[in-house]
C-alpha positions as CSV (number, residue, x, y, z in Angstrom):
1,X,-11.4,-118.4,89.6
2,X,-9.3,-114.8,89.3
3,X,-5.7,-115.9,89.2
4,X,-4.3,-112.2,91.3
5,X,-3.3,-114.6,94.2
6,X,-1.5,-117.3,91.9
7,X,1.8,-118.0,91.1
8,X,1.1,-117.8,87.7
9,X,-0.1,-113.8,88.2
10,X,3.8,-112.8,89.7
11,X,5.5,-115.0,86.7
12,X,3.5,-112.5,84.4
13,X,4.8,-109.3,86.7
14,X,8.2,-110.7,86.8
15,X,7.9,-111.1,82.7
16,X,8.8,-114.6,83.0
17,X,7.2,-116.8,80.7
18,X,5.5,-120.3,81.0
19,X,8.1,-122.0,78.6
20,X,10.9,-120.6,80.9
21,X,8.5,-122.0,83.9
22,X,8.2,-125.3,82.4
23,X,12.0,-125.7,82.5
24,X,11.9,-124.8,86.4
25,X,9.2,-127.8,86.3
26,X,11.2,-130.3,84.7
27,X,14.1,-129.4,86.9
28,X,12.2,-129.9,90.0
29,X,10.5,-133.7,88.8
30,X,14.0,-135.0,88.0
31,X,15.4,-134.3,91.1
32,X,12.6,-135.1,92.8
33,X,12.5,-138.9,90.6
34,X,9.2,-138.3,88.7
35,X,8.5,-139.5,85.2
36,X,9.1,-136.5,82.8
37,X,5.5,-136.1,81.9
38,X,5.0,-134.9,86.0
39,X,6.8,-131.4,84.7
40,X,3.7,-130.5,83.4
41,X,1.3,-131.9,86.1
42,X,3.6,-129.5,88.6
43,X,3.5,-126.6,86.2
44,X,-0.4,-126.5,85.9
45,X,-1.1,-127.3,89.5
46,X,1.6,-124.7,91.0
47,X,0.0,-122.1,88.6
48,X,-3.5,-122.8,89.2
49,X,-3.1,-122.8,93.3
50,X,-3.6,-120.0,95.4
51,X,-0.4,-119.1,97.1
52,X,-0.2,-121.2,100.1
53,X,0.1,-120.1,103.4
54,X,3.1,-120.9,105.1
55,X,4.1,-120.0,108.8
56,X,8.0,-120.5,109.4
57,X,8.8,-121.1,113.2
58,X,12.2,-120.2,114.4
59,X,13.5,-121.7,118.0
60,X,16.7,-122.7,119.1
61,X,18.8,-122.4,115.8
62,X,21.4,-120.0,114.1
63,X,19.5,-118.6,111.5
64,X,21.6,-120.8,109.2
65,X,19.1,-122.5,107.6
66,X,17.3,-118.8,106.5
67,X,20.2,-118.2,105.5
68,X,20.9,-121.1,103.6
69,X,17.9,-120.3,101.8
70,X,18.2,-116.9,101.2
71,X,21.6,-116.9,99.9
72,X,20.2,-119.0,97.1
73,X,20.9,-117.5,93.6
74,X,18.8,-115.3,92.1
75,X,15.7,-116.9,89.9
76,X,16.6,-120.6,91.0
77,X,14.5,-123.0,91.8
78,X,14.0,-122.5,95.5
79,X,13.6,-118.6,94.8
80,X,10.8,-119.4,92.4
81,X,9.0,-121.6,94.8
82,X,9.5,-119.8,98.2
83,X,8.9,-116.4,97.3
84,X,5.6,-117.3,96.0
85,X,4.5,-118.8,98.8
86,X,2.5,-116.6,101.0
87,X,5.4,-116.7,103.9
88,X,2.9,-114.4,106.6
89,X,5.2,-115.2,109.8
90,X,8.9,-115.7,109.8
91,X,11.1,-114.3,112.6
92,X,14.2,-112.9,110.9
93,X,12.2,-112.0,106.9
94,X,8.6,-110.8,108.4
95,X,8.7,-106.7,109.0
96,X,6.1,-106.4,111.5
97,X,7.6,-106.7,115.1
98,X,6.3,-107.3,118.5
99,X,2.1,-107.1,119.0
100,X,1.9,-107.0,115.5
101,X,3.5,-110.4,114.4
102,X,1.7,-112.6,116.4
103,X,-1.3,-111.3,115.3
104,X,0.1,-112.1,111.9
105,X,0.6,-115.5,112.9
106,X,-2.6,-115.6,114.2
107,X,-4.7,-114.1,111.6
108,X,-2.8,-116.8,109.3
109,X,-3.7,-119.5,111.1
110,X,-7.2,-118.2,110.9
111,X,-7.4,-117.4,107.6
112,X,-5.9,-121.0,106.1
113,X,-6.9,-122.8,109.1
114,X,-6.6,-127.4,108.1
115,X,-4.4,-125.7,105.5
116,X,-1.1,-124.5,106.0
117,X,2.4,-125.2,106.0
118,X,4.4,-125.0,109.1
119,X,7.9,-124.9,109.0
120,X,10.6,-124.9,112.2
121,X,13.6,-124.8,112.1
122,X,15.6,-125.2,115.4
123,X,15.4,-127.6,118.5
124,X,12.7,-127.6,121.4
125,X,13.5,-127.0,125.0
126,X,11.6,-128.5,127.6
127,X,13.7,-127.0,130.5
128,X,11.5,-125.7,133.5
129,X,8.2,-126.3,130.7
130,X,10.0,-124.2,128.1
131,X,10.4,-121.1,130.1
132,X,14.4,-121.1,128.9
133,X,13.4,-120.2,125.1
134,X,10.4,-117.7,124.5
135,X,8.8,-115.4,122.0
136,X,6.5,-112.9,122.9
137,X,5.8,-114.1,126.4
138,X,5.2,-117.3,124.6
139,X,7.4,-120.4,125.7
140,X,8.4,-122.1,121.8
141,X,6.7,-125.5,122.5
142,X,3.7,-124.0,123.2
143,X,4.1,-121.6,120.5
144,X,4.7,-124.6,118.1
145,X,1.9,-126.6,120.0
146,X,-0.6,-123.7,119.2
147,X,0.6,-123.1,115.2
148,X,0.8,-126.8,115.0
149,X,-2.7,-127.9,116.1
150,X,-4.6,-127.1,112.8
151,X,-1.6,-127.3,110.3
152,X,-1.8,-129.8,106.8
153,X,1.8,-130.1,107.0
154,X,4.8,-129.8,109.2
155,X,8.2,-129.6,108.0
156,X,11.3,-129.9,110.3
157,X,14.5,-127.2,108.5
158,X,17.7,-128.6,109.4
159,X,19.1,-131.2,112.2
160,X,18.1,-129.0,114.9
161,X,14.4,-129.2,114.1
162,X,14.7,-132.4,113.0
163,X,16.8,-133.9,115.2
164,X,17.7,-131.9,118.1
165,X,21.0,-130.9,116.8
166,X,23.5,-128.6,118.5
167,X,21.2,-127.6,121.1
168,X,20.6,-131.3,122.2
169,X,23.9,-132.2,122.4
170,X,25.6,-133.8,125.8
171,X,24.8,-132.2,128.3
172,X,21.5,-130.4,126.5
173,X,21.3,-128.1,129.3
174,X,17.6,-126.9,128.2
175,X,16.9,-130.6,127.2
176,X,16.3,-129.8,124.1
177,X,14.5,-132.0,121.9
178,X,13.0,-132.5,117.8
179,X,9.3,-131.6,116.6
180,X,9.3,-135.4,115.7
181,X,10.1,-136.7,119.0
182,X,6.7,-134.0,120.6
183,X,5.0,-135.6,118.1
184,X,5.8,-139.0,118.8
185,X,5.3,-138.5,122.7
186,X,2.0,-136.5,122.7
187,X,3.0,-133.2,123.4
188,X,1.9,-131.2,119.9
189,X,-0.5,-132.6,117.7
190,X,0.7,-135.1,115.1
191,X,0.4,-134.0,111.6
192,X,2.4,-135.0,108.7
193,X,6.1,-134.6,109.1
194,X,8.8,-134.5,106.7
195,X,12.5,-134.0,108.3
196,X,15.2,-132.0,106.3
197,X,18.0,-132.6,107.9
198,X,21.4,-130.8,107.5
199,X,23.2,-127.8,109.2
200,X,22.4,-126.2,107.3
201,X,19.8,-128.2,104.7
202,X,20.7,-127.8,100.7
203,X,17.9,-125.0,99.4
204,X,16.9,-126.8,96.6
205,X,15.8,-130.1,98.8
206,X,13.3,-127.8,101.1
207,X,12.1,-126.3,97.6
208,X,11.7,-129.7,96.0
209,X,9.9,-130.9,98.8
210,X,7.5,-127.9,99.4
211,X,6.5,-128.4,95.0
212,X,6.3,-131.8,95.7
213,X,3.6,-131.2,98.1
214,X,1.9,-128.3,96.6
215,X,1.2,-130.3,93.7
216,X,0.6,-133.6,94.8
217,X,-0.9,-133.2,98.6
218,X,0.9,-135.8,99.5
219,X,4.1,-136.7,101.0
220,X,7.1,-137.9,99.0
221,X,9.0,-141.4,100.5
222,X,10.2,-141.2,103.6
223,X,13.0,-143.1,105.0
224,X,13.1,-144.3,108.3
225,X,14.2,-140.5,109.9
226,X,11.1,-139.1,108.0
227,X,13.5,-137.4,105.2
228,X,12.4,-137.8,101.6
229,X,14.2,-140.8,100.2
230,X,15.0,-139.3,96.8
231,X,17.7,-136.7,98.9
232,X,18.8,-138.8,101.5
233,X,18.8,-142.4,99.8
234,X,22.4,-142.4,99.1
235,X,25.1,-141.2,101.1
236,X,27.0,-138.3,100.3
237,X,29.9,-141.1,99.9
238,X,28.1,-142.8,97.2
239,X,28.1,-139.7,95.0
240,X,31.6,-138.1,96.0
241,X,34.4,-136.8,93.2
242,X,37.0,-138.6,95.1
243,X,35.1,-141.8,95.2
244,X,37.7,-143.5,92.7
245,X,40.6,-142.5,94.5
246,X,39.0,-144.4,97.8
247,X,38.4,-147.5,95.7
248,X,42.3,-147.1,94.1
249,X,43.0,-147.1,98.1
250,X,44.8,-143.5,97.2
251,X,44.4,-141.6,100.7
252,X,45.4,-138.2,101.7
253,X,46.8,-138.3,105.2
254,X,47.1,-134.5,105.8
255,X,44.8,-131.7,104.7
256,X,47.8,-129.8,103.1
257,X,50.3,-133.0,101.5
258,X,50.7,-134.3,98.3
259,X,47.6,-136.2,97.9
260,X,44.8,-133.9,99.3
261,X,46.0,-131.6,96.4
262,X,45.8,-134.2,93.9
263,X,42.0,-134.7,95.1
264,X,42.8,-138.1,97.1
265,X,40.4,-139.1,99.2
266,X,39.9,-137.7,103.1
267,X,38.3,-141.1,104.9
268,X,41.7,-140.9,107.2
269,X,41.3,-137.7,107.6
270,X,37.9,-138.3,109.6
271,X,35.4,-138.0,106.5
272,X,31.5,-139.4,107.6
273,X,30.9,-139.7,104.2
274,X,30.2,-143.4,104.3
275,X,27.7,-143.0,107.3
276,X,26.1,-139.6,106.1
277,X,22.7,-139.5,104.1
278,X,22.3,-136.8,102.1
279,X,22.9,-134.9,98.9
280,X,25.9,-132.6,99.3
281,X,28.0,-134.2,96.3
282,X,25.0,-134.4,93.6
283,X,23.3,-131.5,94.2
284,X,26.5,-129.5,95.5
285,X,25.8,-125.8,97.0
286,X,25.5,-122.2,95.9
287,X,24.2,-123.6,92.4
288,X,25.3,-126.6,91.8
289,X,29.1,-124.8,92.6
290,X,30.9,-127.4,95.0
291,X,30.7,-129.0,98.5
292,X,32.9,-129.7,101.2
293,X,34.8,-132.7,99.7
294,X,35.2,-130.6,96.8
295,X,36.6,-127.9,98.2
296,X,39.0,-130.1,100.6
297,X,37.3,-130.8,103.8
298,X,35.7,-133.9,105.0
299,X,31.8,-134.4,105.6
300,X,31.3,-133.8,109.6
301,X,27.6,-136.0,108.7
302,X,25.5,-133.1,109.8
303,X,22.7,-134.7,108.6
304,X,22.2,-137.2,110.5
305,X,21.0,-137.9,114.2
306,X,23.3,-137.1,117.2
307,X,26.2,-136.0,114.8
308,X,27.6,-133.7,118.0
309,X,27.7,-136.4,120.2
310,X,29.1,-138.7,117.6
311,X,32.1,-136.0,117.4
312,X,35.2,-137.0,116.4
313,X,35.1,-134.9,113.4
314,X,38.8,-135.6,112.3
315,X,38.9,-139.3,113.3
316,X,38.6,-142.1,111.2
317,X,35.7,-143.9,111.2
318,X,35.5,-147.7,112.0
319,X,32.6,-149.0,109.7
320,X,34.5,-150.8,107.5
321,X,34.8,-150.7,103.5
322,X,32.2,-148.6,102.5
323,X,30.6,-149.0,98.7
324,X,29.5,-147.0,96.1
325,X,30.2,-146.7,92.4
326,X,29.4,-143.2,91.6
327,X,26.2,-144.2,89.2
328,X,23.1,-142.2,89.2
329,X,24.5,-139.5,91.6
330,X,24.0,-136.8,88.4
331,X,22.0,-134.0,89.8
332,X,19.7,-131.5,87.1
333,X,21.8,-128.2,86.7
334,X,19.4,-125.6,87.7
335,X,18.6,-122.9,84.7
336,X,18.4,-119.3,85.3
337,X,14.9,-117.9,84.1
338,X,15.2,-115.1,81.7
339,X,12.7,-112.0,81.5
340,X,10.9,-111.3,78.4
């Protein structure tokens, strides 16, 4: 088989070489909980593979998950594996415009039909049968319902898509709604779905996920919201740096006094920490360089289902103790490829 559509063929244009690929490889298995011998089973699959097709569905969002993505350093992980991809349809990236994108979309779906990726990111509305939210004279849901019919894989970007998010929150005036609840009710076919949450969603989980399934046509563990378990198993509590100042019961009570300068920890000070399931303090942002607790705010638990509703983002919570010791929250630091 010629190798010109591979990912294997741009590594050799980019002058990157398969050792330096094999590092991104290992990278990717550890945080994804694989046994280190799966580095090389993702290396020769992800080389081997035509570049998938992916079509990436944008509705009622901010463009903060693109951008999210895109602001991602320069040869990481998630540049590696995205930009490899064969991304034929994406609202704010794609140049074509009008007439010329849908038929984009629709030669795509043609073209890989039983075999691509769809992505969405952003809610659903349902309001007067979609008419409040459309693209090219297209309401989204059937837009979705369309791209969706002969798709291998569905994958919900951020707590809008996966969730409902902002959009959906009281009184979701265009009763907005998830691609998982459409699924569950009927209304768009029901493929594989794997949710990742966040507002926006860490770029290094949606690139884990998409290797994952590019190498082993499968989906990872799922917990009960259909996110993989292996990002959102512990809570971003579990992992934080000021864990040990919460066990030492050493509290700041202000977001500029003594003790939130000394790195005390922000539970009274409305933190959803406890409650919110997901990777912020292992896998940390803008490569590996901090997150929220780190840089002095509280988790708002954008991650998780009605976290709008839940509100009371500066209130503390009433759960309880919460537990954690800190153990196996270490992350992988991502390596820079080199050219040679």
């Amino acid at each position: 088989m010629s190798d010109k559509n591979t990912l294997i063929s741009h590594l050799h244009l980019q002058g990157i070489s398969r050792r330096q690929f094999l590092k991104y490889c290992a990278v990717t298995a550890s945080m994804l909980g694989l046994a280190p011998n799966q580095a090389t089973v993702i290396a020769d699959t992800l080389t081997g593979t035509p570049k998938p097709t992916v079509i990436w569905l944008s509705f009622q969002e901010c463009t903060g998950c693109t951008e999210s993505l895109t602001r991602s350093y320069d040869n990481s992980i998630e540049n590696l594996i995205l930009n490899y991809i064969s991304l034929d349809y994406h609202h704010t990236l794609q140049a074509a415009s009008g007439v010329a994108a849908e038929q984009a979309r629709l030669q795509a779906m043609a073209n890989a039909n039983g075999q691509y990726v769809v992505i969405v990111d952003g809610s659903i509305p349902l309001l007067n049968g979609g008419a409040v939210s459309t693209i090219a004279g297209q309401s989204n849901l059937d837009m979705l319902r369309e791209t969706v019919s002969d798709a291998a894989l569905v994958i919900a970007v951020g707590t809008c898509a996966s969730f409902g998010g902002l959009p959906m929150a009281n009184p979701n005036p265009t009763q907005a709604t998830s691609v998982q609840s459409l699924m569950q009710e009927g209304q768009i076919a029901n493929k594989p779905l794997i949710n990742i949450s966040g507002c926006p969603p860490i770029p290094e989980v949606i690139s884990g996920v998409v290797a994952y399934y590019l190498t082993y046509q499968a989906l990872p563990a799922l917990d009960e919201h259909n996110r993989p378990q292996i990002f959102y198993g512990k809570t971003v509590h579990d992992c934080c740096s000021r864990l040990t100042h919460y066990n030492a019961g050493e509290f700041a009570q202000s977001f500029d006094d003594v003790g939130a300068r000394n790195g005390y920890c922000l539970y009274l000070l409305g933190c959803k920490g406890p409650t919110t399931f997901n990777s912020c303090s292992s896998i940390k942002w803008n490569g590996s360089t901090s997150y929220p607790m780190h840089s002095g705010h509280g988790c708002l638990g954008c991650s998780e289902p009605q976290f709008w509703d839940k509100g009371s983002f500066y209130s503390t919570l009433n759960t309880g103790p919460a537990t954690g010791d800190g153990s196996s929250c270490s992350a992988p630091a991502i390596p820079v490829l080199t050219k040679i």
